[in-house]
SEKOLDO-553541 format. One record per residue (C-alpha): residue in one letter; chain; x, y, z. Coordinates in nm, 3 decimals. Each point is the difference from the previous one (the first is absolute). Example, Ala and Ser with C-alpha at 12.3 -4.5 7.8 and 13.67 -1.06 7.14 Angstrom:
% residues 2
a | A | 1.230 | -0.450 | 0.780 $
s | A | 0.137 | 0.344 | -0.066 $
//
This chain:
% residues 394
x | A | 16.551 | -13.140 | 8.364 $
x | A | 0.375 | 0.032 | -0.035 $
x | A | -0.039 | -0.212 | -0.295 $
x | A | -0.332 | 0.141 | -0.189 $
x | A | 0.177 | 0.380 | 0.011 $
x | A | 0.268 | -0.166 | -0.190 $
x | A | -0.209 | -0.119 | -0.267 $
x | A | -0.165 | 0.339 | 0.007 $
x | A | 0.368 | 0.157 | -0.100 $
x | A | 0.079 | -0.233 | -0.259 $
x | A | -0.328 | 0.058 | -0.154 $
x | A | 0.005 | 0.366 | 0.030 $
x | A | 0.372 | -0.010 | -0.156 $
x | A | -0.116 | -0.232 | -0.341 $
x | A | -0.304 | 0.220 | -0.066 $
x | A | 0.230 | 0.304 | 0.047 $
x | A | 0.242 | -0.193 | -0.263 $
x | A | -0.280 | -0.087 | -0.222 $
x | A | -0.132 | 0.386 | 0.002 $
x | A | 0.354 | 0.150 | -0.098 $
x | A | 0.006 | -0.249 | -0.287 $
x | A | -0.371 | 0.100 | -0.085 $
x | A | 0.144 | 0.343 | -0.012 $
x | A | 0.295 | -0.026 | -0.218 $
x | A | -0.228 | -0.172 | -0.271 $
x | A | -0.236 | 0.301 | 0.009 $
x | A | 0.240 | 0.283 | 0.000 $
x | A | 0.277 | -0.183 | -0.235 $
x | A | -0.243 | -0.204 | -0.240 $
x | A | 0.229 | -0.254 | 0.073 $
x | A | -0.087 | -0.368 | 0.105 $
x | A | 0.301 | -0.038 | 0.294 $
x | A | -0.150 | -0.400 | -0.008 $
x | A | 0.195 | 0.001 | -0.320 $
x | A | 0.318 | 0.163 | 0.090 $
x | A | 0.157 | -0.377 | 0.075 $
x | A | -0.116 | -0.207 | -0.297 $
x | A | 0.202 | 0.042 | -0.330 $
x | A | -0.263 | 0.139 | -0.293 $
x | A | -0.145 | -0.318 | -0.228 $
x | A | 0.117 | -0.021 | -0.311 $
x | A | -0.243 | 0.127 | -0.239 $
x | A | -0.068 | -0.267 | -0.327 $
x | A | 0.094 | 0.146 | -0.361 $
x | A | -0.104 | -0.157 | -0.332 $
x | A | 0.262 | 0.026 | -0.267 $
x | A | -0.105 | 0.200 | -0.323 $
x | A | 0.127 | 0.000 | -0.351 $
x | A | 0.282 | 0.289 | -0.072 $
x | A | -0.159 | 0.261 | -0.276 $
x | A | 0.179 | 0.050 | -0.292 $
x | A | 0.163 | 0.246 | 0.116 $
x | A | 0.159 | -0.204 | 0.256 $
x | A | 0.121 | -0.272 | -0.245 $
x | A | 0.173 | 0.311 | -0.224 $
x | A | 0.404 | 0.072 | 0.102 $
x | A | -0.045 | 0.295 | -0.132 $
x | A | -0.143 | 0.295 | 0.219 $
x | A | -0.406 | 0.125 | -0.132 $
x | A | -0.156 | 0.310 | 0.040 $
x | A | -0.336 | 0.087 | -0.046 $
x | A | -0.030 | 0.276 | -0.249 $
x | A | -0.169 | 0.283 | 0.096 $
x | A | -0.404 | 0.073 | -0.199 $
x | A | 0.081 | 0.344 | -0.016 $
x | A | 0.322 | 0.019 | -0.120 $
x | A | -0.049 | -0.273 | -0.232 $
x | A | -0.310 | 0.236 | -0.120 $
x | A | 0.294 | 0.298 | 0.013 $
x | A | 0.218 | -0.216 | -0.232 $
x | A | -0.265 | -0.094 | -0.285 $
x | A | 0.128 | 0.109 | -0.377 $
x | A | -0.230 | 0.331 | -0.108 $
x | A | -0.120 | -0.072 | -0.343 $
x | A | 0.158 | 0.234 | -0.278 $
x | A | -0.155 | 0.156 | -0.287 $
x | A | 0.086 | -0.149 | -0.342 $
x | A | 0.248 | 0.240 | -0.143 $
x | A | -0.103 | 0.204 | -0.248 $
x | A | -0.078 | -0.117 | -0.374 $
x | A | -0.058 | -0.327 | 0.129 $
x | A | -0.354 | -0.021 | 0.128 $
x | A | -0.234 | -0.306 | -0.044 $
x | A | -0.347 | 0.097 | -0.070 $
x | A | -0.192 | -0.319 | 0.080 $
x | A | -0.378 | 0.028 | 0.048 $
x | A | -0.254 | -0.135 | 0.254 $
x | A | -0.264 | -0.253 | -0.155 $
x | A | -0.356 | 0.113 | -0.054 $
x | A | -0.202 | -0.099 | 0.281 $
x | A | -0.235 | -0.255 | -0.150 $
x | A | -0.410 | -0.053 | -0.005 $
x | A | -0.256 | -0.143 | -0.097 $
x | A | -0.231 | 0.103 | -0.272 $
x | A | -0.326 | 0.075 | 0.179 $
x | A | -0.233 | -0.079 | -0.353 $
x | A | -0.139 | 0.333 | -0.053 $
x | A | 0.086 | 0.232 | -0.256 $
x | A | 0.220 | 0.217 | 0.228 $
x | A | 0.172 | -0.288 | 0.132 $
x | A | 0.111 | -0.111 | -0.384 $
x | A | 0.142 | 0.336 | -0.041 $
x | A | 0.176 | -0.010 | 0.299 $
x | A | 0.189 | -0.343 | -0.094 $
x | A | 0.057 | 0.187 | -0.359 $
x | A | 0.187 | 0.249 | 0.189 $
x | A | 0.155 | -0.217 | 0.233 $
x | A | 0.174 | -0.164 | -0.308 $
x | A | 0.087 | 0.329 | -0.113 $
x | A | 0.193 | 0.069 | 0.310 $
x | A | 0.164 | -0.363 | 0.000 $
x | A | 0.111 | 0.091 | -0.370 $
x | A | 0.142 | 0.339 | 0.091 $
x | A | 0.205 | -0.142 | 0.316 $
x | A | 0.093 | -0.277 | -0.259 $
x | A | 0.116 | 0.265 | -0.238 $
x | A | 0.192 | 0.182 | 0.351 $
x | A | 0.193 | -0.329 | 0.082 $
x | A | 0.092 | -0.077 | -0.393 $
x | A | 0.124 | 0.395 | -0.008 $
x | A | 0.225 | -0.061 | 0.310 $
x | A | 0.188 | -0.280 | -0.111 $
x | A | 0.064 | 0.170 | -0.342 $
x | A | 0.122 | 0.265 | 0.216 $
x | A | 0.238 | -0.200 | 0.188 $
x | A | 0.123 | -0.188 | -0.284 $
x | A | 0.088 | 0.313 | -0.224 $
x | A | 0.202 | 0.134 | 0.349 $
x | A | 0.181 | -0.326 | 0.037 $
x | A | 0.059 | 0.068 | -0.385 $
x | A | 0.076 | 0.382 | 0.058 $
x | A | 0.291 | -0.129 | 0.225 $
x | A | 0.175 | -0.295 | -0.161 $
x | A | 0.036 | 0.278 | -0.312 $
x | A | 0.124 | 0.258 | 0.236 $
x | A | 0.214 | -0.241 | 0.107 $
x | A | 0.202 | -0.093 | -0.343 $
x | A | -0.039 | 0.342 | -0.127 $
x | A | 0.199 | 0.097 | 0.294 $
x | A | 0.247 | -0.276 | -0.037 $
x | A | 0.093 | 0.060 | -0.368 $
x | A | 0.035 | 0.367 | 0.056 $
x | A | 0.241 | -0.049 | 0.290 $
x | A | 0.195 | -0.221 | -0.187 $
x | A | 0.008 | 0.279 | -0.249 $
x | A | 0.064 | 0.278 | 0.229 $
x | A | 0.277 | -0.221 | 0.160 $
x | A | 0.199 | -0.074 | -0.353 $
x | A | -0.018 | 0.362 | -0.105 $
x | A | 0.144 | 0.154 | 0.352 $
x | A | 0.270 | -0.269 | -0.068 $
x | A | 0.070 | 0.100 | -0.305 $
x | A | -0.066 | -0.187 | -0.372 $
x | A | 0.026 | 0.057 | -0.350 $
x | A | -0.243 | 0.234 | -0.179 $
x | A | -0.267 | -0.189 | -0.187 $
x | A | 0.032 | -0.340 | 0.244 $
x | A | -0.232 | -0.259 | -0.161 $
x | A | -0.020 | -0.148 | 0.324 $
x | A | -0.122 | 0.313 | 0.151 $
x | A | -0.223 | 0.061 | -0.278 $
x | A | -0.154 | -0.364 | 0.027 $
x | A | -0.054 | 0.069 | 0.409 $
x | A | -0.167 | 0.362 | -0.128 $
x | A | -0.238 | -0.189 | -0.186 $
x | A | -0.101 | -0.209 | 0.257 $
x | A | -0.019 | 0.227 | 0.198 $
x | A | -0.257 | 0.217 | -0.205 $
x | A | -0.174 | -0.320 | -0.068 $
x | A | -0.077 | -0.060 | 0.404 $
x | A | -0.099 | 0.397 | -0.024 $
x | A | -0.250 | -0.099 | -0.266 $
x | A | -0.166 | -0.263 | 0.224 $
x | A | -0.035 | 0.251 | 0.298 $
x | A | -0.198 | 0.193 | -0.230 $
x | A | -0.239 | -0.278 | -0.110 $
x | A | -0.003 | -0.049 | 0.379 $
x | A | -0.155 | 0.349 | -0.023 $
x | A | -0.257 | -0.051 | -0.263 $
x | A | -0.123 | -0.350 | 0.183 $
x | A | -0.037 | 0.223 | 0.347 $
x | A | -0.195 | 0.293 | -0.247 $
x | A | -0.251 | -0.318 | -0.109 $
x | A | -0.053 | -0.116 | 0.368 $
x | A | -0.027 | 0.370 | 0.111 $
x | A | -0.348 | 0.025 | -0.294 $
x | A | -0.106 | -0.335 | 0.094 $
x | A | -0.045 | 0.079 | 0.378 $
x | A | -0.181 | 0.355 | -0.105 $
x | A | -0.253 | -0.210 | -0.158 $
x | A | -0.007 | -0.184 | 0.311 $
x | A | -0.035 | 0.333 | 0.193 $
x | A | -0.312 | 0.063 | -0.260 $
x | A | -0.160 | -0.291 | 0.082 $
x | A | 0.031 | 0.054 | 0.376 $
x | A | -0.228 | 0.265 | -0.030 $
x | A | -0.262 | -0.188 | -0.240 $
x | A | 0.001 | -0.217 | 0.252 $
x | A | -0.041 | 0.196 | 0.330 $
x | A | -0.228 | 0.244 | -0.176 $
x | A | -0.292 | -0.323 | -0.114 $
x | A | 0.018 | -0.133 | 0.339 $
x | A | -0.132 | 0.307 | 0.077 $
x | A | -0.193 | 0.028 | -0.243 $
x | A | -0.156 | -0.354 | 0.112 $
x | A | -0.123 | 0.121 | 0.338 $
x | A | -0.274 | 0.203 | -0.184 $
x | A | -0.130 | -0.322 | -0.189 $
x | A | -0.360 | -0.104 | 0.100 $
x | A | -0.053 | -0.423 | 0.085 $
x | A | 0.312 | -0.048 | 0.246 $
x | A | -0.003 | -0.184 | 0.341 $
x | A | 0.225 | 0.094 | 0.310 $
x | A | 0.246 | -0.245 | -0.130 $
x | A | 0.042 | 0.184 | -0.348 $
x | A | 0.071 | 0.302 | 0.211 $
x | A | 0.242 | -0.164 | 0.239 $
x | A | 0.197 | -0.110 | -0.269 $
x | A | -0.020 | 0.304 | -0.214 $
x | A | 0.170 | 0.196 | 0.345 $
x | A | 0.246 | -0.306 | -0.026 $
x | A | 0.111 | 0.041 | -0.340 $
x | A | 0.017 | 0.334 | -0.005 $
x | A | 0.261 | 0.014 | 0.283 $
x | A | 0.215 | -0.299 | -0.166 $
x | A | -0.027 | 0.262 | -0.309 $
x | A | 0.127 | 0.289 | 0.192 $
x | A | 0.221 | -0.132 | 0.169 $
x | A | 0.204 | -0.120 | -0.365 $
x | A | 0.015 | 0.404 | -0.033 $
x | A | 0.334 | 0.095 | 0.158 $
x | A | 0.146 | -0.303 | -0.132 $
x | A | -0.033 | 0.096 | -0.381 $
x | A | 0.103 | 0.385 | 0.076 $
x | A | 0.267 | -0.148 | 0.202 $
x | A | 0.096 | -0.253 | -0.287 $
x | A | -0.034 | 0.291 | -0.294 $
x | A | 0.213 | 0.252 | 0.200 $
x | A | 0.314 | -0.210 | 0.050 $
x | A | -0.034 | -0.159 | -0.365 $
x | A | 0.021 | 0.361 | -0.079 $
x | A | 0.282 | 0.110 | 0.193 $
x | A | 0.176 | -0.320 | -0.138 $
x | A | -0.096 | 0.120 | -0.314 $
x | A | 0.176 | 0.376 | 0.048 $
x | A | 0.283 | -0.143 | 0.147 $
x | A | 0.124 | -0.257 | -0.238 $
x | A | -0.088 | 0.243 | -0.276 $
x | A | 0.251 | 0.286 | 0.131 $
x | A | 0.234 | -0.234 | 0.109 $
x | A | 0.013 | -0.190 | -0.353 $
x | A | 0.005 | 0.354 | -0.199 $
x | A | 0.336 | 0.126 | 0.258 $
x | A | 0.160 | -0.352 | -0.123 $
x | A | -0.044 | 0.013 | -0.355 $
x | A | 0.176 | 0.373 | 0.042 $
x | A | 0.241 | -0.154 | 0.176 $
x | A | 0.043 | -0.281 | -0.292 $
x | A | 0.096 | 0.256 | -0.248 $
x | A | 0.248 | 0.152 | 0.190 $
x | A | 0.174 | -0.353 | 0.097 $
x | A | -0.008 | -0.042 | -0.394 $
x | A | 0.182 | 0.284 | -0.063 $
x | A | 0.235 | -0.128 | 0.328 $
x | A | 0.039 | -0.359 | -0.181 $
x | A | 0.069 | 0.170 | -0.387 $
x | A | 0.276 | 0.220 | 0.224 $
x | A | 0.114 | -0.314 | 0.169 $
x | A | -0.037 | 0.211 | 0.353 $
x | A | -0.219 | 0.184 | 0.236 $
x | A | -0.101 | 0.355 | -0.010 $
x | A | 0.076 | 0.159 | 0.335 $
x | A | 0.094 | 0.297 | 0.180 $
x | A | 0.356 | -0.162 | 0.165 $
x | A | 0.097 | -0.087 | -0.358 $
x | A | 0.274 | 0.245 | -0.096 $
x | A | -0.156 | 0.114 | -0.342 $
x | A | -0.282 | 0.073 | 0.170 $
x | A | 0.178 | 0.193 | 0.320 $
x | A | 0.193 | 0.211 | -0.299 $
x | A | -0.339 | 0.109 | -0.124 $
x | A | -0.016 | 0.303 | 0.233 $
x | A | -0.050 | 0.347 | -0.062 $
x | A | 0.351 | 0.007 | -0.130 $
x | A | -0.087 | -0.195 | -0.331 $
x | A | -0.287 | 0.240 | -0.029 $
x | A | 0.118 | 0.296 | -0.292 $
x | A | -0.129 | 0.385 | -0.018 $
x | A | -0.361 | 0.070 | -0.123 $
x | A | 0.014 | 0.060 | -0.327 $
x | A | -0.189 | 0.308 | -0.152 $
x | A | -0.251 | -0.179 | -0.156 $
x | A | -0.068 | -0.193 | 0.337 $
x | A | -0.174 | 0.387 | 0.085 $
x | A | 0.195 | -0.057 | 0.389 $
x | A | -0.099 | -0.353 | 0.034 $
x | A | 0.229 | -0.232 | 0.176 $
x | A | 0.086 | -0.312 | -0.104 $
x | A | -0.078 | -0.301 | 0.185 $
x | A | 0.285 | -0.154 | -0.199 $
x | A | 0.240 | 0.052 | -0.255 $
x | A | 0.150 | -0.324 | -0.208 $
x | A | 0.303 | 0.075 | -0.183 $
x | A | 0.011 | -0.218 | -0.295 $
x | A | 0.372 | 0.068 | -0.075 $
x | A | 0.147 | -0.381 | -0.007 $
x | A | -0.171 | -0.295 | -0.182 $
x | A | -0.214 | -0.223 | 0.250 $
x | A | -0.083 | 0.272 | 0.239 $
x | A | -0.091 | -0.209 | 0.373 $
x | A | -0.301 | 0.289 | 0.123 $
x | A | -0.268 | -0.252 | 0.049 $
x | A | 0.083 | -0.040 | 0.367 $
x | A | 0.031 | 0.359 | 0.038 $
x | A | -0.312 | 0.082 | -0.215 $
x | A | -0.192 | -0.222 | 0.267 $
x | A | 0.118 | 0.130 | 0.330 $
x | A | -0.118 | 0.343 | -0.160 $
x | A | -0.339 | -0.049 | -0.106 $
x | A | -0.066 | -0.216 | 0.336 $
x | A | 0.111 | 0.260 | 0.199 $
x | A | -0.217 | 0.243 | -0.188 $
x | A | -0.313 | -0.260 | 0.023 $
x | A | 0.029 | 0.047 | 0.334 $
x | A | -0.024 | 0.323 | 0.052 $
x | A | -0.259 | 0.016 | -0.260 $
x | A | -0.196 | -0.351 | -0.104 $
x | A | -0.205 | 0.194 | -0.274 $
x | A | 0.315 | 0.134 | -0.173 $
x | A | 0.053 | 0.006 | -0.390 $
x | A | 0.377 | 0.034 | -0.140 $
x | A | 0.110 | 0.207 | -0.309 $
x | A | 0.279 | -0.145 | -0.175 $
x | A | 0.183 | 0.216 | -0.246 $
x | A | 0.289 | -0.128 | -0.241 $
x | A | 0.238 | 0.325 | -0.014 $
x | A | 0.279 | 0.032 | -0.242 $
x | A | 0.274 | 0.257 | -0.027 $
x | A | -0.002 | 0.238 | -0.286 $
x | A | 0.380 | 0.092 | -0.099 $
x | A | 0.139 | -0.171 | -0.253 $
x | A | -0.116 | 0.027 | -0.392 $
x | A | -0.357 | -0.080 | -0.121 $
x | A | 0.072 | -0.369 | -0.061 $
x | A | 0.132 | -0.118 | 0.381 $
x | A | -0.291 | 0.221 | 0.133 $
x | A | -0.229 | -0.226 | -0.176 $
x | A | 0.179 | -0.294 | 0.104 $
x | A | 0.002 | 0.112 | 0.365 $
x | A | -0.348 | 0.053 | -0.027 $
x | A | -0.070 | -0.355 | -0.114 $
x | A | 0.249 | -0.153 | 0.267 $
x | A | -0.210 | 0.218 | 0.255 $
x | A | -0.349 | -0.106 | -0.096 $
x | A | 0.077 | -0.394 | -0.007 $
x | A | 0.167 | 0.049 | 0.367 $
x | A | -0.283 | 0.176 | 0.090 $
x | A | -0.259 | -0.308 | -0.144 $
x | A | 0.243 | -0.268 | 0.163 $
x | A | -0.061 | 0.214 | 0.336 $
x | A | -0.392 | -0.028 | -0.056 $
x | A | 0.056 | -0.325 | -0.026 $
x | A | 0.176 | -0.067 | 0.307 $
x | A | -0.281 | 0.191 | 0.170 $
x | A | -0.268 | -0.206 | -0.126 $
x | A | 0.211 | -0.337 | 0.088 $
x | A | -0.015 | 0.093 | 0.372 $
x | A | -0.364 | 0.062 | 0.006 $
x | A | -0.043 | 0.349 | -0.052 $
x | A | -0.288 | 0.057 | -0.273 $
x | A | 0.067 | 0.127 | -0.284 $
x | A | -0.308 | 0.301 | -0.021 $
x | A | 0.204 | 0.090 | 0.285 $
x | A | 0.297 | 0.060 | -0.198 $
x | A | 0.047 | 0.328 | -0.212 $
x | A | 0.259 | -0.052 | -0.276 $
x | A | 0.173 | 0.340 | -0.225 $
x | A | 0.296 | 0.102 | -0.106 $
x | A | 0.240 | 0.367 | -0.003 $
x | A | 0.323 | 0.136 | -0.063 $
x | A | 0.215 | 0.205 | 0.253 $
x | A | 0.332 | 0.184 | -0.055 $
x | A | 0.062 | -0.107 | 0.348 $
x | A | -0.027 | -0.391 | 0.007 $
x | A | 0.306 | -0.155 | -0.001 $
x | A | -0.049 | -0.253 | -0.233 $
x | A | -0.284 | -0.257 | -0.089 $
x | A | -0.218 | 0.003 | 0.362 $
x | A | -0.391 | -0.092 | 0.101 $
x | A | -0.126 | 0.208 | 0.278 $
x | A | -0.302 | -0.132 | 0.234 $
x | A | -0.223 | 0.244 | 0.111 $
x | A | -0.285 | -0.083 | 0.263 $
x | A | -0.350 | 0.176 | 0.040 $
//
């Protein structure tokens, strides 16, 4: 008995073991039969390194959105350079009825008007390119110019004169520049004028009797590939145009501004406003109305009283300040000689007078000014001191 009550214990105590261990596995999760094993090692099957791997250098993966963020926005040409490049006519096939035939006659209409469109363009282009390279050497040969005369030369340079011509000749081209861009500019109205022969039979086609659904389909095709050329051509005429206004005001300022650098080169300097003849040419060179003058001022007085009188810088300060202040302006120039003396030197001062007064005329005309704009007489005043030309402005 003694014996069986000791198996009982021992029993007793190993299920009691075995429950605690039950229990730790359910509240833990854990498997305590593992505790005293070491974990297997678990098999691995090599794989080839990516490329970014192999690289010494560090990669990043660039980012959709800001590579999106980054993308160049596409610019607009700048302006005066547009290309005005067609779409094709959508093709067809001619259906065999009457209506069909005219609607492949029109089709080739609208092929030889886009044809027309692209052959415009590239005349376009071309005179541009043309428009510049003159621009170009016009621009050279007059700074050349400009830069020998604020130097200083000798009046009359050959040299200069020889760069003045070539000059005026690259001037010459811009304007046949001009008339090419006036030719494309009636060319492409004819091409407007054929647009609307064109877009106005299509129409006219619907109403034909002895068409199938196909005539009609195409009809609504062609008439779309002929509207859609509209814009293009009023877009094409309009900046032909501008081109037109601009190179045209543009080539008339220069040619003004030739004359004067011809008077500059026969001088052998440049009129300007720092140059000390034409700082002295203030109100202090300006004289007294005379009576005859009825209480109009002078815009300037030249006092011919030494040979080789230097007023032609003066003379041009004045009448482009007065321009200025009045763009529309005529000029009155009056030759006025003294009258003491004997009957004789009065005549001679009148002579002397009138001949100063022609060589100013023609000093206005040489710097641009026209010449119905120039009023030309001649008086006598007790008060003049001498042989003078006064300038009047109004």
């Amino acid at each position: 008995m003694s014996q069986l009550r000791s198996y009982l214990v021992i029993f007793a105590a190993a299920a009691l073991l075995s429950g605690c261990s039950y229990l730790d596995t359910v509240l833990t999760g854990e498997d305590s039969s593992q505790e005293n094993y070491p974990p297997a090692e678990s098999e691995s099957v090599p794989s080839a390194p990516s490329p970014a791997q192999q690289s010494a250098q560090p990669t990043a993966t660039p980012n959709p959105a800001a590579t999106q963020a980054q993308a160049p926005v596409a610019q607009p040409p700048a302006v005066g350079t547009g290309n005005y490049a067609v779409q094709p006519v959508t093709p067809g096939a001619n259906s065999g009825t009457y209506v069909g035939q005219k609607v492949a006659a029109l089709r080739g209409d609208l092929q030889r008007l886009q044809s027309n469109i692209n052959q415009h363009n590239q005349e376009l282009q071309q005179t541009r390119q043309a428009m510049a390279s003159d621009a170009g050497s016009y621009y050279n040969q007059v700074a050349a110019i400009n830069a020998r005369l604020q130097a200083g030369t000798t009046a009359g340079n050959p040299e200069l004169v020889q760069q003045w011509t070539q000059a005026q000749g690259s001037l010459d081209k811009l304007a046949n520049d001009i008339l090419r861009l006036n030719t494309i500019a009636n060319a492409t109205a004819s091409d407007s004028a054929l647009e609307a022969y064109i877009r106005e039979s299509v129409r006219a086609t619907y109403g034909l009797q002895g068409a199938v659904d196909e005539d009609h389909r195409q009809l609504a095709i062609l008439e779309n590939d002929s509207v859609r050329t509209v814009p293009l051509i009023d877009r094409l005429l309009n900046d032909i145009n501008e081109d037109i206004s601009r190179q045209t005001n543009y080539v008339g300022n220069e040619r003004r501004n030739l004359t004067v650098l011809s008077v500059a080169i026969r001088n052998g300097e440049l009129y300007g406003r720092s140059n000390p003849a034409v700082a002295g040419a203030g109100p202090s060179q300006v004289a007294s109305a005379t009576p005859a003058s009825a209480g109009r001022q002078p815009l300037m007085v030249i006092h011919f009283d030494k040979p080789n009188v230097a007023y032609e810088q003066a003379l041009y300060s004045a009448i482009s300040r007065a321009l200025e202040r009045r763009p529309s302006a005529t000029f009155d120039v009056v030759a006025v000689s003294g009258t003491g003396g004997n009957a004789g030197q009065s005549a001679l001062d009148t002579s002397a007078s009138k001949r100063n007064a022609e060589s100013v005329v023609r000093s206005l005309t040489s710097m641009g000014l026209p010449a119905e704009r120039i009023n030309l007489s001649a008086m006598s005043s007790a008060s003049a001191q001498g042989n003078e030309v006064q300038v009047f402005v109004r």
